[in-house]
C-alpha positions in Angstrom: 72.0 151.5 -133.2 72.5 149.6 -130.2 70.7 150.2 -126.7 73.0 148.1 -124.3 74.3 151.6 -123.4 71.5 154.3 -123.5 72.8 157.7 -123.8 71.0 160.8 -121.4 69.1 161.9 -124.9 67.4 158.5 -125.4 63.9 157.7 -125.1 61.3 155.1 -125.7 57.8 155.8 -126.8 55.7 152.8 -125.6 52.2 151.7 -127.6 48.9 151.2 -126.3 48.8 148.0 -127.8 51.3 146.2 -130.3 51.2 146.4 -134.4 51.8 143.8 -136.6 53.8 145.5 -139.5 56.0 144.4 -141.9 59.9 145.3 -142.3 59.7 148.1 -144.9 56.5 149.6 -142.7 58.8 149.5 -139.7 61.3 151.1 -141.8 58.9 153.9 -142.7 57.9 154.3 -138.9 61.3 154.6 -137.6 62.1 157.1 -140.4 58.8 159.1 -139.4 59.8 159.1 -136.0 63.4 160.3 -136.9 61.8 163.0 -138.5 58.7 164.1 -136.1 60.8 164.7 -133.3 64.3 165.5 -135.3 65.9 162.7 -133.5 69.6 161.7 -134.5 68.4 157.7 -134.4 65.3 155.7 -133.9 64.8 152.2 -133.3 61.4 150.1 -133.5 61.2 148.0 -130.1 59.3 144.7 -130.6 56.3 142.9 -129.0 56.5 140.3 -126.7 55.4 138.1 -129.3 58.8 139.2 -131.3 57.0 139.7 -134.7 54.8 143.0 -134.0 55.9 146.4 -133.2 55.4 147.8 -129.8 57.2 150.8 -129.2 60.0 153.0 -130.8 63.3 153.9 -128.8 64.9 157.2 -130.1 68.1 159.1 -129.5 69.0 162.1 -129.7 65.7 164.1 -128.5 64.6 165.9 -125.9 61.7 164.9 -123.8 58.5 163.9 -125.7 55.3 165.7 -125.8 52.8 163.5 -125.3 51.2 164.8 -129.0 54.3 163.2 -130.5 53.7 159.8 -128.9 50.1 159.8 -130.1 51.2 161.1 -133.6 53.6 158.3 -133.4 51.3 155.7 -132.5 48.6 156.7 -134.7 51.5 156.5 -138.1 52.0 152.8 -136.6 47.9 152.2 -136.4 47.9 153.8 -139.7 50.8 151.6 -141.3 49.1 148.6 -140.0 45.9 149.4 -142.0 47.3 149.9 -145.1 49.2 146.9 -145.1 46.4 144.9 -144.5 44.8 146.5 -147.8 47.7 146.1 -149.6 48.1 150.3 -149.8 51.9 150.6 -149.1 54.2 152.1 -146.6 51.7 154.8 -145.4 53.7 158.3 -146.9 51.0 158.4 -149.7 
């Protein structure tokens, strides 16, 4: 997906602060965030420091209740924590 021309439909969801997760984490957030708010394409957005994630843009959804974004943000917290046990994507 490319973002150099947002459509109407797109939208970013923006994190308190950034999470340091791994490519197949990120993977599994932007596939939860696909499927929480049924959007036809999501994208993680990255921190400034380029190697954490800081926010998710998605297409194809409507505007976002705020319970998404902090359902969203707490699957990234979530995926962050398991990762530094060792305990996987996070779907378990």
């Amino acid at each position: 997906m490319t973002s150099a021309h947002p459509e109407a439909d797109c939208r970013d969801v923006w994190f308190a602060a950034p999470y340091a997760l791994d490519a197949p984490a990120e993977v599994a957030l932007e596939d939860y965030a696909r499927v929480l708010l049924r959007a036809r394409d999501a994208e993680t957005r990255a921190g400034a420091d380029g190697a954490s994630v800081a926010g998710v843009h998605l297409c194809g959804v409507p505007p976002i209740p705020e319970s998404a974004e902090s359902d969203l943000e707490a699957f990234a917290r979530d995926l962050q924590a398991r990762g530094e046990r060792g305990g996987g994507l996070g779907w378990g």
